[in-house]
N, C-alpha and C positions, 0 to 999 in steps of 0.2 A: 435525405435518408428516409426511407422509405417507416411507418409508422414501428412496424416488428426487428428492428433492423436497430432504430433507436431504441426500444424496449431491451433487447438482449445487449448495446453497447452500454447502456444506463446500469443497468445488471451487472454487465463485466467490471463497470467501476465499484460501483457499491458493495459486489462478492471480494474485489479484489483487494479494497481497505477494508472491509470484514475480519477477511481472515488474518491479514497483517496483524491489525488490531489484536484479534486473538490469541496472535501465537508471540508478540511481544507484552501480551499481557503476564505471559507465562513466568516474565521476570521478576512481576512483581513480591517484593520479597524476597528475592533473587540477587541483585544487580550488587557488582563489584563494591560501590559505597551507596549509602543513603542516598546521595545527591544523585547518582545516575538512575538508581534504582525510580526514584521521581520524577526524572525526566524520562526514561523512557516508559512508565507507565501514563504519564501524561501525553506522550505520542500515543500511547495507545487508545485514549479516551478522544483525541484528537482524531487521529484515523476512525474512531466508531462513530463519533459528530458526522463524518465526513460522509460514512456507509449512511445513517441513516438519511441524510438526505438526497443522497444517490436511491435508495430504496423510498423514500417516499413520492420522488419524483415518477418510478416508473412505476409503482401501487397506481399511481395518478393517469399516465399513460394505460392503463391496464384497465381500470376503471374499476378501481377495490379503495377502500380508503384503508384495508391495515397494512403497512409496510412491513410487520412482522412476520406476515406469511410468506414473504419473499426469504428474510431474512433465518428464520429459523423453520422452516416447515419443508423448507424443499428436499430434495433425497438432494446425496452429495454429488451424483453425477451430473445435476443438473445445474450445479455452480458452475461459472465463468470467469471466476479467478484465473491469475497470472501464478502458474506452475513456481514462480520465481517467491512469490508469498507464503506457498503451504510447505516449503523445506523446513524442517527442523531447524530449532534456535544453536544446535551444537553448542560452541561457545559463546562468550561475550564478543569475539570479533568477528566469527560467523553470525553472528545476528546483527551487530554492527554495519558488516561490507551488506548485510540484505538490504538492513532498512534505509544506508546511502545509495544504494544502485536504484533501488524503488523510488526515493524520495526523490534524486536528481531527475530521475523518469518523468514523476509525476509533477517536477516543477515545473518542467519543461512543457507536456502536455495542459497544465493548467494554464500557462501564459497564451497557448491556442484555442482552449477553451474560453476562456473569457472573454475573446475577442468573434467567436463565432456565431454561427447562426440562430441556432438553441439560446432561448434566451434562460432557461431553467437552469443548462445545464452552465451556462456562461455568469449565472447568478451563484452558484455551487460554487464554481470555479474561483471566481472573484472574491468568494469569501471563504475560501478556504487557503489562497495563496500565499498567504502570511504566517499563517501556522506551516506551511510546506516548506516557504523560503528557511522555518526555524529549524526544520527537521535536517535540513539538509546542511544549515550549517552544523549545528549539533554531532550528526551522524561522521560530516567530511571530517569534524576536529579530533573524534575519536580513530577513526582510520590512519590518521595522518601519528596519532600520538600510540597507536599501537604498532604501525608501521616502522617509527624512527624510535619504537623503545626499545625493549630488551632483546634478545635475540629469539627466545621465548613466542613474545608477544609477536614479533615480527612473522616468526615462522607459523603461527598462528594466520596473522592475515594472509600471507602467500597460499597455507592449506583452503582458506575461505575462498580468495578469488578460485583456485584449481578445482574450487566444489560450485561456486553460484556461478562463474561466466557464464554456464551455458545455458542459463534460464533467462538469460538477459534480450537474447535473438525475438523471442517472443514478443518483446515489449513493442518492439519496432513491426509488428505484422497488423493489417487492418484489423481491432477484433470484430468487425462483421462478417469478415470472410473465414473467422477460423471457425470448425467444424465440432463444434463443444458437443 
């Protein structure tokens, strides 16, 4: 991967738990009971761990030492985030179906990251796979338990999938070649 090619993939990661970050922060004080409300703002501090080291990796690449300038200075067009991130939290199960479709994503691509040629970013990877394996089981129990609940809740997660499927397509496209 050519050196600007890694910069903006490093970027795509680090914008793209950013904003998750952000927008499930949004719960905080929020969330259905105490206990979720703490687990999912602890994904959220999780996910921000996760950006800053994506963002200080490519400050490093870039040859800046403040990673904050990537992360808070940039205009918003020139974020790299996954379209799939910046949707509104709507409900508890529309935030729920986001953060399991991302987390499953990102477990997924972390087990090829840790195993690849970047050794940075294969260090990122490897130590963020455990917090991600938690998120995913966390996010699959809630899916599954709003899914087989009420008729309510259910009909909830079918409106959720019929709103995020289609940011999902994304995830699976190289992001060096998308046109941000």
């Amino acid at each position: 991967m050519m050196n600007s090619q890694l910069i903006d993939y490093t970027l795509h990661l680090a914008d793209t738990t950013l904003i998750l970050s952000q927008r499930n922060s949004e719960w905080c004080g929020h969330g259905p009971v105490l206990e979720q409300d703490i687990a999912i703002t602890n994904i959220s501090l999780d996910l921000l761990g996760q950006s800053r080291n994506f963002y200080q990796y490519a400050a490093q690449l870039i040859g800046d030492s403040d990673e904050n300038k990537l992360a808070y200075l940039r205009k918003e067009r020139e974020f790299k985030n996954l379209l799939l991130v910046e949707q509104a939290n709507g409900d508890w199960g529309q935030t729920i179906l986001r953060q399991y479709l991302f987390s499953q994503f990102q477990y997924l691509l972390f087990e090829q990251l840790q195993n690849g040629n970047d050794e940075q970013l294969a260090a990122i990877a490897a130590k963020s796979i455990k917090e991600t394996a938690y998120h995913v089981r966390w996010s699959s129990e809630w899916v599954i338990r709003l899914g087989d609940g009420t008729e309510e809740s259910r009909n909830r997660m079918i409106n959720a999938v019929d709103e995020l499927w289609r940011y999902t397509g994304e995830m699976f496209l190289p992001a060096v070649m998308k046109l941000w």
